[in-house]
N, C-alpha and C positions, 0 to 999 in steps of 0.2 A: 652641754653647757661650756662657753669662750673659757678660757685662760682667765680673759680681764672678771670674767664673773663670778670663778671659782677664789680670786683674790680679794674681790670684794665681796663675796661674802665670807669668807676666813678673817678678813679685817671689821669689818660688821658686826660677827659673830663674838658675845659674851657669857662669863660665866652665867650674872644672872638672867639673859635672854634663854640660857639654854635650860635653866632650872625653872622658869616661867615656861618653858614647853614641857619639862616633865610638869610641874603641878597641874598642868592643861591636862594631862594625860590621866593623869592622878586622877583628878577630879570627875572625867568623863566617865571612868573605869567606876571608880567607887559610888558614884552618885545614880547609876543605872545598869550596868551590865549585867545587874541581877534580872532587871527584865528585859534584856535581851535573853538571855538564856530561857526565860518563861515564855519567851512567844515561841521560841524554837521549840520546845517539849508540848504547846500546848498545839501546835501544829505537827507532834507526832514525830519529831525528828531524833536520828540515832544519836550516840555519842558519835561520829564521826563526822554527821555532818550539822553537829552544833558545834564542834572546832573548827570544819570549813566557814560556817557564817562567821566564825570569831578572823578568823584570816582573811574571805572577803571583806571583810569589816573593818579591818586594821589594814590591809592595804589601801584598800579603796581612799581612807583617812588618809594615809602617810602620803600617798603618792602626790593628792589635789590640795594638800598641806604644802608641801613644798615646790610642786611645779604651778600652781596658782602663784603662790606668793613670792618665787621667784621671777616669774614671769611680768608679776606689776607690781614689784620691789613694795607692799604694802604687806601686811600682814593677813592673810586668808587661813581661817583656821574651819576645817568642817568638823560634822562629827556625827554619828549614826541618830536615827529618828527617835529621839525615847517617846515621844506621844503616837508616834508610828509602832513603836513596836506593844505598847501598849492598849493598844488597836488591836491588834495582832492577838494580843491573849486574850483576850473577849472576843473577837469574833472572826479567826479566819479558820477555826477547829472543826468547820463543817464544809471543807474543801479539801479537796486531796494535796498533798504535800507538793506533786507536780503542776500542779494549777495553782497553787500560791505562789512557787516560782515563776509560771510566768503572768503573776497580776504584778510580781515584784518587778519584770522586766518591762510592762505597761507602764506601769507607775512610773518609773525613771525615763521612759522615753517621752510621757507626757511631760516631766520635768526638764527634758534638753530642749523638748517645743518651747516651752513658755521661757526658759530662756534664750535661745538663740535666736523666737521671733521677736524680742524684745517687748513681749506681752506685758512680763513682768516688772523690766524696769521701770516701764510709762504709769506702773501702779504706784512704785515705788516713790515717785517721782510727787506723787500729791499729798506724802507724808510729811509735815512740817517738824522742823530740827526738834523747835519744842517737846514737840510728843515722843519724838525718838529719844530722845535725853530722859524725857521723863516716864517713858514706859522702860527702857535701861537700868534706872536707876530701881525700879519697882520690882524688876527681876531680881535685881542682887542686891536686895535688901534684907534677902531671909538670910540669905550668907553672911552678912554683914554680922547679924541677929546674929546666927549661929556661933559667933566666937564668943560669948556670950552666955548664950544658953548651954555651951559643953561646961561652962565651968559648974554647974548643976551637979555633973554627974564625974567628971574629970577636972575637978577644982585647980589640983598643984599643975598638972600638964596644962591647961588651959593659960594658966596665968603666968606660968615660965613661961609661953610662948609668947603671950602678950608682951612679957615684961622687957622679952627679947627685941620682938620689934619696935617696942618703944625706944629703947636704950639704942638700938642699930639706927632708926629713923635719926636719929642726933648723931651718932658716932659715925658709923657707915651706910648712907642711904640706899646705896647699889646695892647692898650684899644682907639687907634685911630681912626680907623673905626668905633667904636660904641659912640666914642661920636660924632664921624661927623653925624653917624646917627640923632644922639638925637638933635643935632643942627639942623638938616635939619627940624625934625619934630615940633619942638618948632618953630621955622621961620615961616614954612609954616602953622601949627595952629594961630600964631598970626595974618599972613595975611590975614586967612579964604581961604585958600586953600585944605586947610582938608575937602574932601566932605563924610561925614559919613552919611549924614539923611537916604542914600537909602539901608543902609546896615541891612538886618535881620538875626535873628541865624534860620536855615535852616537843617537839614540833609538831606543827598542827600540818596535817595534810588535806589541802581542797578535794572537795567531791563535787562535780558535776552532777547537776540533775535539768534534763531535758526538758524547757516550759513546755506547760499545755494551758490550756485558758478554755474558760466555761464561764456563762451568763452570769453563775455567782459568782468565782471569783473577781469578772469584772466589776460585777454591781458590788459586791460584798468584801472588796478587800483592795483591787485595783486605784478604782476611783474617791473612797475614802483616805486611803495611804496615800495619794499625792494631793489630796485639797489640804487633810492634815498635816501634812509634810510642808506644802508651802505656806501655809497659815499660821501655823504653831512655831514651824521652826525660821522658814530662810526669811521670813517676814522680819520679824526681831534681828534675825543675822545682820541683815543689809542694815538695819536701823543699828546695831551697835557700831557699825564699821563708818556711819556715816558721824554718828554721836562722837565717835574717837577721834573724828576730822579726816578722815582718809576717802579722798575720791575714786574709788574702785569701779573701773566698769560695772555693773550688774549681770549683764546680760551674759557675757562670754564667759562669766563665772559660773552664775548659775549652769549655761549651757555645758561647760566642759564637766560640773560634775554630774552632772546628768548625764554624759557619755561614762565616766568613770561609774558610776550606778548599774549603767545597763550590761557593759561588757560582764562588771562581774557578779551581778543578780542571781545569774544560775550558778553558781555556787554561796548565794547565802546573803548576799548585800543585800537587804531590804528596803532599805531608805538611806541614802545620804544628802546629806543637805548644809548649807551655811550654819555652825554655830553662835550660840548669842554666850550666855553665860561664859565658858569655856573661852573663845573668843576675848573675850573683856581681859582672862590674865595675862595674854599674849601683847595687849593692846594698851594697857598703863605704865603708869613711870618705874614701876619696879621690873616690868622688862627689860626695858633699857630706856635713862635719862633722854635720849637723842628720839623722834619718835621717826624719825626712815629710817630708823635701823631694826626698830622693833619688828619687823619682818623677817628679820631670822630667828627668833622665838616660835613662828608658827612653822619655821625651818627645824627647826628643832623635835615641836612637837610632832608633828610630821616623821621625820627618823624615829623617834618612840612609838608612834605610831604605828609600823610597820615591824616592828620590832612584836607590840603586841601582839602582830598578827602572824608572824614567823610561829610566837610560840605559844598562840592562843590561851587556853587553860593554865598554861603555868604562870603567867602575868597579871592574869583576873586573881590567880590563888594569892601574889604575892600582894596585888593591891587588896585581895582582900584581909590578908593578915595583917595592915594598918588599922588600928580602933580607930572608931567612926568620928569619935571626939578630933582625933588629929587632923584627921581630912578635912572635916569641917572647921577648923581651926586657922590652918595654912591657908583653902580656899577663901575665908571671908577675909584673913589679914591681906592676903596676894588682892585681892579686890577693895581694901579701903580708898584708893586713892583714883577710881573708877567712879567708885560710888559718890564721892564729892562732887567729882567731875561733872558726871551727869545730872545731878541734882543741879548744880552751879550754872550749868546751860539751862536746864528746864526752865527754870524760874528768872535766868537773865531777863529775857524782856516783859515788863509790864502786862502788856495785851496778851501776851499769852500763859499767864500767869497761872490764871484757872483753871483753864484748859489742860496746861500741863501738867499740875496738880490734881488732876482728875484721871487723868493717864495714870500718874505716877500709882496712885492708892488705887484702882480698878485692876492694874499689874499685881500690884504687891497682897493684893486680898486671897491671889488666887483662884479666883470664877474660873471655872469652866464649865463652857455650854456647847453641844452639840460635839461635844469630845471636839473641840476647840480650843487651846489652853489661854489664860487669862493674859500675853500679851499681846495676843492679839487682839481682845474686847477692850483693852485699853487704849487702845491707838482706834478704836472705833467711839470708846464713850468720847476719848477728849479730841477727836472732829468733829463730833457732833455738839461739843460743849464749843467750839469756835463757829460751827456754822450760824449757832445761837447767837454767840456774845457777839461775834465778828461778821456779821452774812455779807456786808459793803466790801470788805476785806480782802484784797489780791494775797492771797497765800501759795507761796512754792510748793 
C-alpha cells in the first residue's frame, strides 16, 4: 500500500467506524461460531484442527475485509458460510475428513468461476433495487425485534442500552452505538454476567490436510456448499451493498474471495462468501456520517478479523462470555438506521410497492426450502410478484 493510501486511510479512519468493525465481529462470532465448531466435530475433527478452521477462518476474513475494501475504497465485509456450515453438520459425517477438505477446495474454486466469469454478476444484475431494499430490510428485522425481546429477560441492561442510544442519537450521534456498548458492558459486569474465568490467551496453530475428493463428497458436500453458499449468502451480500448505494464490482469481488477460499481450504476455510447482515453495521450512518469513508469500518473489522484468527479459541471464549441479551441488543441498536433505510427504499416507488412488500415479509418469515435460507425466496417471491403486477415492465 502507497504512502498517499496509508494517509488516507489514517485520515478516513474513526473511532466509531472502527467500533462498527468490532460489533461486525462481535456479532459474526456470537451469532454462529457455535456451529462452525459443530460442523468441525461432526466431520470428526481434533482440537487442533478445529483451531486451524477457526484461523483459516479468521484470516481468510481479515485479509478479503481489507484488501477488497481497500482496493475499491467501498466497504467489503465477508464472513464464513453459516448455512454452509450448517450443511455441514447434517450431512458431510459420512465422508472422510480428507475428502471434505477437498469438496471444500471444489466448492471455492467453483466460486472464483462464477465470479471471475462474470456469471454471477449478469444474475445480479436483474435484481431490482426494490427487492434488494426490501429483502435487507427483512433480514434485519429480527435484530431490530431483538432489542426488544431481551428486555423480557434482561429488562435493566436492555433498557440502559436503549436509553443510551436514545439520549446519544440527540447528544452525540457519532459516538451512540459505542457508548450503548459501553453501557451494555458496565450493566452486565455489575450483574455478574460477564463470564471471563474460562477465557486463556491461546495461539491457534494451522494444520494442513491434503484434499482428496470422491463421488460423495462431490455430490454430497462439494456442490451443495457452493450453490448454498452463493444462494443464502453472496446473494443478499451484493443486494445489501447495492441497497447501501455503493457500486462495487461483483465479479472481481466474488472472484478474489474465491481465491482467498481455495488457498486456504486445506487447512479449514469451508466457505467464504460476501456478508449481508454483518455487512449492514459497517455500511450505516453510525459507522461513519460521511458514506466513502465507511470503508474503513470493514477495514477495521478486517484487523479483528485476523486477530480472531491469530488466537482462535480464546476470542470465540471471550465473545462467548458477553450475555446473549447484550449482543443482541448492540447488534439491532447498530442496525436501526439500516433498517429504516432499506424499508424507505423498498417502498419509494409506487409500482414496486407490493412487490417489495412481499420480499420484505417472505425474508423476515424465515422460509427455508431445499436448505436455501429465506433471503433468497424473497427476492424470488417478489420477481415473480412484478412479473405479475408488472410483465409490460422494463426492469434493471
Amino acid at each position: 500500500m502507497s504512502a498517499v493510501a496509508k494517509r488516507s486511510l489514517l485520515r478516513d479512519m474513526s473511532l466509531p467506524s472502527v467500533m462498527a468493525g468490532f460489533i461486525t465481529v462481535l456479532v459474526g462470532f456470537a451469532s454462529s461460531a457455535v456451529i462452525v465448531f459443530q460442523a468441525a466435530r461432526a466431520m470428526g475433527a481434533s482440537q487442533a484442527q478445529i483451531a486451524s478452521w477457526m484461523w483459516a477462518l479468521g484470516l481468510g476474513m481479515g485479509i478479503t475485509c481489507i484488501g477488497l475494501s481497500l482496493r475499491y475504497r467501498v466497504p467489503v465485509v465477508t464472513a464464513w458460510s453459516t448455512p454452509g456450515a450448517a450443511m455441514l453438520v447434517v450431512g458431510a459425517g459420512a465422508v472422510g475428513y480428507s475428502d471434505a477438505i477437498g469438496a471444500f477446495v471444489l466448492a471455492a474454486v467453483l466460486g472464483m468461476i462464477a465470479g471471475f466469469s462474470g456469471i454471477f454478476a449478469r444474475l445480479m444484475q436483474r435484481v431490482p433495487m426494490a427487492l434488494a431494499a426490501g429483502m435487507l430490510a427483512g433480514v434485519l428485522l429480527r435484530f431490530g425485534l431483538d432489542v426488544f425481546v431481551s428486555m423480557q429477560t434482561q429488562l435493566g441492561m436492555a433498557l440502559a442500552m436503549f436509553a443510551t442510544w436514545l439520549i446519544g442519537r440527540r447528544l452525540f450521534p457519532r459516538y451512540a452505538v459505542i457508548a450503548t456498548l459501553g453501557v451494555g458492558v458496565a450493566v452486565a459486569a455489575g450483574q455478574g454476567l460477564l463470564h471471563m474465568q474460562d477465557v486463556r490467551l491461546q495461539l491457534a496453530t494451522p494444520v494442513f490436510t491434503w484434499p482428496t475428493l470422491s463421488w460423495a463428497a462431490v455430490i454430497g458436500v462439494a456442490l451443495p456448499l457452493f450453490v448454498v453458499t452463493m444462494a443464502s449468502q453472496n446473494i443478499p451480500g451484493v443486494a445489501v451493498i447495492r441497497a447501501s448505494g455503493y457500486d462495487t464490482p461483483v465479479s472481481p469481488v466474488i472472484g478474489w474471495i474465491g481465491v482467498a477460499n481455495t488457498v486456504l481450504a486445506p487447512f479449514g476455510a469451508f466457505g467464504l462468501n460476501l456478508a449481508a447482515i454483518t455487512a449492514a453495521i459497517c455500511m450505516g450512518r453510525e459507522a461513519h456520517e460521511d458514506p466513502a469513508r465507511r470503508y474503513t469500518a470493514a477495514v477495521a473489522a478486517g484487523g479483528f478479523y485476523i486477530v480472531v484468527g491469530l488466537f482462535g479459541a480464546t476470542v470465540a471464549a471471550v465473545f462467548a462470555a458477553f450475555p446473549k441479551e447484550l449482543v443482541a441488543c448492540v447488534a439491532g441498536i447498530a442496525l436501526f438506521g439500516t433498517i429504516a433505510n432499506s424499508l424507505s427504499m423498498a417502498l419509494r416507488e409506487e409500482a414496486d410497492r407490493e412487490a417489495a412488500l412481499v420480499t420484505f415479509l417472505v425474508t423476515a418469515s424465515g422460509l427455508s426450502l431445499a436448505g436455501i435460507g429465506s433471503a433468497f425466496w424473497g427476492l424470488v417471491a417478489g420477481g415473480i410478484c412484478l412479473l405479475v403486477l408488472r410483465p409490460s415492465a422494463t426492469r434493471g
